[in-house]
N, C-alpha and C positions, 0 to 999 in steps of 0.2 A: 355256782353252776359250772359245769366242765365246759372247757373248750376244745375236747378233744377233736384233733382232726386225723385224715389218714396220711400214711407216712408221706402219698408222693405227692402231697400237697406242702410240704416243705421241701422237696428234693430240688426244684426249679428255681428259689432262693441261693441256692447256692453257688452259683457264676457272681451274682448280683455283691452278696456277702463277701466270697474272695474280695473281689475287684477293690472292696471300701478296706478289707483290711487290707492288702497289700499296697493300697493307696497310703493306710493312715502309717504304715512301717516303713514307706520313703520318708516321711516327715522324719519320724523316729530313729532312721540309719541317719539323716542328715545330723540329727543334732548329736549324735554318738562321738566320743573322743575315746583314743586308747589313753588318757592320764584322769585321773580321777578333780571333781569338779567339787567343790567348796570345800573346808576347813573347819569351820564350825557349824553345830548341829541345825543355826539359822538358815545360813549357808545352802546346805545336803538339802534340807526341806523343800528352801526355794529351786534347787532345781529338779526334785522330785516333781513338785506341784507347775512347775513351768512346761517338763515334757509333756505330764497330761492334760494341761491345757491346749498346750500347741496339736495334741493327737485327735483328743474328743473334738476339735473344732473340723477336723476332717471325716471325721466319725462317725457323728451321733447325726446327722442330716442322713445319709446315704443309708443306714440302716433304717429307719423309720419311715424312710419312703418305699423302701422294699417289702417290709412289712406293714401294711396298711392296719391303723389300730392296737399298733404294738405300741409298748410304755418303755421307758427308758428308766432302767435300774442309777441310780446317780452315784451312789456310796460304794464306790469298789472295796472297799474294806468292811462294810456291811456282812451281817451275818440274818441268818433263822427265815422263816417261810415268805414267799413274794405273796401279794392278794392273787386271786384266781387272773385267769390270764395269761396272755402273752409278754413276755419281758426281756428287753436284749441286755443281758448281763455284761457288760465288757469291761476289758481291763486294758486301756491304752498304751501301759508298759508295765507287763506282766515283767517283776524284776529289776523295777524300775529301779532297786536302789545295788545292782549290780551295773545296771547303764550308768548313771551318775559316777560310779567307781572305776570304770574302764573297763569293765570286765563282758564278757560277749556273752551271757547267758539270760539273753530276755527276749522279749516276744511282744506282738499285739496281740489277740484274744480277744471272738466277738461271739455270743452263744445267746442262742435263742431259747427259753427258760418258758415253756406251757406249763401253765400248774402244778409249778417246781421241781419238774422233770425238765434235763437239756433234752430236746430234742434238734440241735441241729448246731453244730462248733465250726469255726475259722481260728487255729490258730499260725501265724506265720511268724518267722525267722528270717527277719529281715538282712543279718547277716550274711546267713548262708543259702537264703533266697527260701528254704524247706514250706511246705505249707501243710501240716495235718488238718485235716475234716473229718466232718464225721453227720451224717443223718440216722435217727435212733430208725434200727430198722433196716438198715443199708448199708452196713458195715464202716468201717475205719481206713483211711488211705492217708498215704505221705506220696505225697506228690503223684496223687492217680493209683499208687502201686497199694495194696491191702497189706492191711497192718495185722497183724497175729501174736496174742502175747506168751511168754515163755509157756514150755511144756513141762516145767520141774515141776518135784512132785516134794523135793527135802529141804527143807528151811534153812538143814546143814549147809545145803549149796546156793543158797539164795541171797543174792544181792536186792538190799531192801534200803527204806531211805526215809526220813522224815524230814519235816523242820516248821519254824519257825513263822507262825499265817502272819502276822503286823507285829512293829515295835509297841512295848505295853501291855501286853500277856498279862493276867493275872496271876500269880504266884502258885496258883493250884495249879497251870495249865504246864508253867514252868516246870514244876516237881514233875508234873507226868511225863514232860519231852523227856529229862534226864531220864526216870525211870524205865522210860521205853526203850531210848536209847541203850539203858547198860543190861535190859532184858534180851534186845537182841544182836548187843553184842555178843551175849554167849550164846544164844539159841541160831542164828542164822551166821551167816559166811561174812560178808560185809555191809555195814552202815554206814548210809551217806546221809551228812544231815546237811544242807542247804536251804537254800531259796532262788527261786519259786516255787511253789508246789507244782505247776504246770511244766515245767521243764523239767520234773522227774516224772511226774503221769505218762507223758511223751513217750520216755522212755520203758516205763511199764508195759499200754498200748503196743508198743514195738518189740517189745520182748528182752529188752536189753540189761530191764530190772523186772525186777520180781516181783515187790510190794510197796506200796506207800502207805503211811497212816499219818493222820494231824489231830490232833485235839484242838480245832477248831471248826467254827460253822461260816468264815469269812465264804462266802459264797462265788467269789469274782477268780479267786484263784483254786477253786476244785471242779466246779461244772464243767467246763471243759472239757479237762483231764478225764472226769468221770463216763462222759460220753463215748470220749476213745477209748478209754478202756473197755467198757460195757460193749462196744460195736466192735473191738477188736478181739471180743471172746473172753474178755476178765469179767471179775466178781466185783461188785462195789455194795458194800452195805455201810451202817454206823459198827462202833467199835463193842454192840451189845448183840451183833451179826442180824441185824434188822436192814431191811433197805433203806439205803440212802435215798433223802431228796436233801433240797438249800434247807428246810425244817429241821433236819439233824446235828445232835451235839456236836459230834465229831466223824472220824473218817478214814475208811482203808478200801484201797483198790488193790487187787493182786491176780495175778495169774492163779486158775481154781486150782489148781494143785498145792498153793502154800498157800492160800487165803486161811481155809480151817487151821494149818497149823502157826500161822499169824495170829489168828483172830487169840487159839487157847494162850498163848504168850501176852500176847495187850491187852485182852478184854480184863483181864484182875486189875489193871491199873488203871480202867477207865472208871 
């Protein structure tokens, strides 16, 4: 049975949701080092699994009392459809295994998931203080200000990005990153393959890239992204140009201008 509600029945939510994420990213800026933290793969792990413990204990209270009735998604590496419902998707450190390295490109991430559609994203940037949102329906903002994504229309010129959802990929998903990647190396301007997925959707959203695609359905690190984009005037479907929900194989958001000439490039290798 649907739960659908109207838009501005989540809009009010949202002071409530900042506040816990940019609560749970002071934890997150405290434990941050510029030198990278363990040596061996035990090591890396333990302190992957330590930030998210230390983040979700600030976290997961404060959202579920904002939403009365909502469920708490557990598995941020989790993929494929939630049950009907409301569900706060979050990722405590979206990135997590560049914070462990020293590196400044991670985020907390809180997204409220109705019957597999986001409809409403907190993602902050506890670094640099940045805060994108997004209410489906109400458009996309960094910091108050409206987000807008590129107006290109040529692939030639398009700055486009993928990468890597969890360590342990299946072999098949492996061969399609490579493939994707050396497809638009030549079909587009430039590729950036990193991690997170959220910290290039960001950039999509804002206009500053063009396209992202993943051949995964890790759900924790695309809903987000997928919301800003979609509220900031991009395209989001699967890589067989169907709409996306958390149910879908895999994944491209893009300014509509290079979506369709994206989509003819990726979808043979989907």
């Amino acid at each position: 049975m649907s739960t659908a509600m109207p838009f501005d029945a989540d809009a009010p939510l949202m002071s409530d949701v900042t506040a816990a994420v940019k609560t749970a990213g002071r934890t997150l800026r405290d434990r941050y080092t510029t030198h990278a933290r363990g040596v061996s793969l035990n090591e890396v792990v333990d302190e992957i699994h330590a930030n998210d413990d230390a983040v979700l204990d600030v976290l997961r209270e404060p959202l579920l009392r904002a939403r009365r009735g909502s469920h708490w998604a557990d598995d941020e590496l989790a993929g494929g459809a939630l049950p009907a419902g409301e569900w706060w998707v979050v990722d405590p450190a979206e990135g997590n295994i560049n914070h462990v390295h020293g590196m400044p490109d991670w985020a907390v991430t809180a997204t409220l998931v109705r019957d597999n559609q986001p409809v409403l994203t907190v993602v902050h940037l506890p670094l640099t203080g940045d805060t994108y949102t997004a209410v489906a329906g109400h458009g996309a903002q960094l910091n108050d200000r409206p987000l807008k994504v590129s107006a290109k229309t040529e692939l030639a010129a398009a700055l486009v990005g993928t990468g890597q959802a969890k360590p342990g990929e299946d072999m098949d998903t492996f061969r399609r990153i490579g493939e994707s990647v050396t497809a638009m190396l030549v079909n587009g301007l430039v590729v950036r393959v990193s991690v997170p997925a959220t910290m290039q959707l960001i950039h999509v959203a804002a206009g500053r890239m063009d396209a992202f695609w993943q051949f995964s359905d890790v759900r924790s690190g695309l809903v987000a992204g997928a919301l800003l984009v979609l509220e900031a005037g991009g395209t989001v479907t699967d890589l067989a140009g169907e709409p996306w929900s958390t149910g879908s194989r895999d994944f491209l958001a893009a300014a509509p201008g290079i979506h369709t000439p994206a989509l003819t490039v990726l979808k043979p290798i989907a």
